[in-house]
NUVOLO-519648 format. One line per 8 residues: number of its first residue (from 0); their letters; for each residue y, x, z of C-alpha. Coordinates in steps of 0.05 Angstrom, whole numbers, plus 5000, padded with zeros to 4 digits. Example, Ala and Ser with C-alpha at 12.3 -4.5 7.8 and 13.67 -1.06 7.14 Angstrom:
% NUVOLO-519648
0 = AS = 4910 5246 5156  4979 5273 5143
END
This chain:
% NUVOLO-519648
0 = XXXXXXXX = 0246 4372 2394  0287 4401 2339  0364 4424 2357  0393 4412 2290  0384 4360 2237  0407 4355 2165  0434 4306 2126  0462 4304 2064
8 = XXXXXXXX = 0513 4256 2036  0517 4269 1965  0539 4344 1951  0555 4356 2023  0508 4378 2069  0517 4353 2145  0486 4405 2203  0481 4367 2274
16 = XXXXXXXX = 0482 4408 2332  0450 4367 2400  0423 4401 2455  0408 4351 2500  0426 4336 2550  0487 4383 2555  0507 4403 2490  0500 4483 2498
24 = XXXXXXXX = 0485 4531 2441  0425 4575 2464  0380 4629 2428  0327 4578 2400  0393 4530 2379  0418 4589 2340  0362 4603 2303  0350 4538 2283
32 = XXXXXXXX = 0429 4534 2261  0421 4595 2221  0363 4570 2190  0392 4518 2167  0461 4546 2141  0414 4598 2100  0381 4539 2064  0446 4507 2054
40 = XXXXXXXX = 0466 4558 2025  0409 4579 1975  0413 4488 1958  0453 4492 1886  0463 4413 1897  0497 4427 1966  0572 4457 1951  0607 4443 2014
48 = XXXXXXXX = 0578 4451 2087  0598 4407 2157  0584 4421 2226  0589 4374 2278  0556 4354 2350  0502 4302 2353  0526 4289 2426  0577 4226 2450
56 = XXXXXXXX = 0645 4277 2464  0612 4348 2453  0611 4398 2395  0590 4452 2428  0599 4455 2502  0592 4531 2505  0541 4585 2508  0479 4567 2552
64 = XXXXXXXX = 0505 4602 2615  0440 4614 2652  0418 4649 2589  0475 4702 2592  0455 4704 2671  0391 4723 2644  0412 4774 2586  0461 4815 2648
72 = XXXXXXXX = 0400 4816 2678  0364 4848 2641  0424 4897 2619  0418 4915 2689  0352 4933 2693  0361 4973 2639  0330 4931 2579  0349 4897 2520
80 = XXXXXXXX = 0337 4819 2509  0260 4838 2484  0234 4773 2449  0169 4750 2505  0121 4752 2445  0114 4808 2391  0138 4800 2332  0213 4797 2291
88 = XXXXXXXX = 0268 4771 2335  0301 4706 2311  0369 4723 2281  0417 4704 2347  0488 4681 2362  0528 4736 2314  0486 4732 2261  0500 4657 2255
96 = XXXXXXXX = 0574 4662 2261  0568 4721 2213  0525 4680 2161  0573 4620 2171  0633 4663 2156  0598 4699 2093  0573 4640 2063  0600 4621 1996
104 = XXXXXXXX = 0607 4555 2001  0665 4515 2045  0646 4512 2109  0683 4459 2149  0674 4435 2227  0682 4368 2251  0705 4372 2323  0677 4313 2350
112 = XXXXXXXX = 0681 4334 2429  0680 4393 2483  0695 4464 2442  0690 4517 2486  0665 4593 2491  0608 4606 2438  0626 4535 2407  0692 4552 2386
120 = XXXXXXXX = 0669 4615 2367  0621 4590 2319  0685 4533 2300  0725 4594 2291  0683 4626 2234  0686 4562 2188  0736 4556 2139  0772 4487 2166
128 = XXXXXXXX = 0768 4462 2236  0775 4378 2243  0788 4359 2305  0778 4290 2332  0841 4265 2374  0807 4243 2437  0783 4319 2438  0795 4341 2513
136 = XXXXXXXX = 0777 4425 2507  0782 4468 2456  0787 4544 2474  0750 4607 2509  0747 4595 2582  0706 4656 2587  0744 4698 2624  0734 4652 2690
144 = XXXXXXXX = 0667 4679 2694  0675 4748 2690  0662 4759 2621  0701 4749 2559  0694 4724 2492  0631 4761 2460  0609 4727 2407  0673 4738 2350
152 = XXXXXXXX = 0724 4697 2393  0767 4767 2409  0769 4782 2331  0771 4720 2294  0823 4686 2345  0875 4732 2333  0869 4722 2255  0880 4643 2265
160 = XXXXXXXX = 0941 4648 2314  0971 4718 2327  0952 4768 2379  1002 4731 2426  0971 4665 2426  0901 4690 2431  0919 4749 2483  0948 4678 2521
168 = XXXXXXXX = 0885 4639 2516  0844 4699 2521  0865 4726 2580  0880 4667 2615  0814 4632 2604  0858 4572 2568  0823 4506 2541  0877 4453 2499
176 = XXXXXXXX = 0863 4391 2470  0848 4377 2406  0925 4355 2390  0959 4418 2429  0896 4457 2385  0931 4425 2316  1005 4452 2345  0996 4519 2351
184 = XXXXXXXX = 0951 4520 2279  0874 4529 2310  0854 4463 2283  0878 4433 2213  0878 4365 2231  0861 4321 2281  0839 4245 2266  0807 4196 2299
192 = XXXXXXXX = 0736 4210 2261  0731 4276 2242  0659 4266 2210  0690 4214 2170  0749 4260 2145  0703 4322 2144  0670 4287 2087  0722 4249 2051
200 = XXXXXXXX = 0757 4333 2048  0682 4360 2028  0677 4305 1972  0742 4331 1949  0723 4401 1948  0647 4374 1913  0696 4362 1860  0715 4434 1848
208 = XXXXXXXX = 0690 4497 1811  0639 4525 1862  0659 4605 1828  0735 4588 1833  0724 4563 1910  0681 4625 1922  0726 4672 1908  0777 4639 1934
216 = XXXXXXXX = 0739 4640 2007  0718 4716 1996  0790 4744 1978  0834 4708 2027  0782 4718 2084  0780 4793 2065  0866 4796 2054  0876 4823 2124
224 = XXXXXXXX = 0831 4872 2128  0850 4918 2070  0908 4953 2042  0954 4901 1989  0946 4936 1934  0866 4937 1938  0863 4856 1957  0906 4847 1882
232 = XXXXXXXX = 0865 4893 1844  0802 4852 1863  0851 4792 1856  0859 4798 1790  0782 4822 1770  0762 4763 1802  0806 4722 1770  0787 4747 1705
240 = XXXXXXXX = 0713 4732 1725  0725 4664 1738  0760 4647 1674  0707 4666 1635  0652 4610 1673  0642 4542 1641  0675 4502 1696  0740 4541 1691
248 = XXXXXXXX = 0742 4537 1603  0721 4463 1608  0765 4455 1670  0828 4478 1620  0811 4453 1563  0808 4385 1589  0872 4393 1623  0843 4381 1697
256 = XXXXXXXX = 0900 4425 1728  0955 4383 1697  0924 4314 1717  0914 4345 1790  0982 4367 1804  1008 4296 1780  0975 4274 1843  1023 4318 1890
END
């Protein structure tokens, strides 16, 4: 039975994750994911991308535990996680977090239940994080098992909230509700359907130049991570890119910008 199902509601393209009956990501739900994130992205009628749980009150409980069990196990005896048949591994955890953070194309997650360890960490490389209000754990509890957050959460954490904050959460295994997630800025908003409001912000972005949104994603996601004067120099090429494509000339020329800031 398949992991992930696709829908798509106009330009948006809905991934459901549901691992029944517990709602953890594992190595065959990853692969599936990724699949399905790589054809999203290659779609030219998909321009905006939501993630969301298939189960009543999860997203993402966490990583499969007994399959970490199984991958210490086999650190300790000295081997790596060798597929059982021959053959090209299935791309895993990282490279789906990595593939959702690349992709050039909006990437939001509707929090519909339980976030925790590798579910937040996969939450954490989208671009906008909606979390529903009867949301009961969000966070990386990791550290209450002996391990800690492998799979991005000790890199892309700090980036959303400071070092403090995630060093807090981190350290102290920490889980918050979806609310106390929206007050110290993990989450964007939190609503009562955040499917529902996932969509209504994707249509919204549907709306937009898909060059002008790419760029957008690729230089502030890259802003940290490089010396200022190198993010404006590819600031300004980029920008210079983009106003030569059709959508931003006809975008002007109609005076789109104008009617949209009336709206504010």
């Amino acid at each position: 039975m398949p992991l992930v199902s696709i829908q798509d509601r106009d330009a948006v393209r809905v991934i459901t994750y549901a691992n029944v009956p517990f709602g953890t990501m594992t190595a065959a739900g990853a692969a599936e994911m990724f699949d399905a994130v790589a054809a999203a992205r290659m779609a030219p009628s998909v321009r905006v991308i939501v993630i969301t749980g298939g189960l009543p009150g999860i997203f993402i409980r966490h990583y499969d535990v007994a399959e970490l069990s199984e991958a210490a196990d086999a650190i300790e005896r000295g081997a790596s996680r060798a597929p059982s048949s021959p053959g090209p591994r299935p791309p895993g955890f990282h490279a789906l977090t990595d593939a959702i953070a690349a992709v050039d194309k909006p990437v939001i997650a509707a929090i519909n239940g339980l976030c925790m360890g590798g579910g937040f960490e996969l939450s954490l490389a989208c671009d906008l994080r909606i979390a529903g209000s009867s949301v009961t754990a969000i966070g990386l509890p990791e550290t209450r098992i002996g391990i800690f957050p492998g799979g991005g959460g000790t890199q892309r954490l700090p980036r959303i909230v400071g070092e403090a904050r995630a060093l807090e959460m981190i350290l102290r295994g920490l889980t918050v509700t979806g609310q106390r997630a929206h007050e110290i800025g993990i989450v964007h908003e939190v609503v009562a359907d955040p499917l529902a409001r996932s969509l209504e912000i994707g249509a919204e972005l549907s709306g937009r130049s898909a060059e002008g949104l790419a760029f957008a994603k690729r230089l502030t996601r890259s802003a940290l991570d490089r010396p200022l004067a190198e993010g404006l120099a590819d600031e300004r090429k980029s920008f210079s890119t983009v106003m030569r494509t059709a959508s931003a000339r006809e975008g002007l020329r109609a005076g789109r910008p104008p009617a949209e800031i009336q709206k504010l």
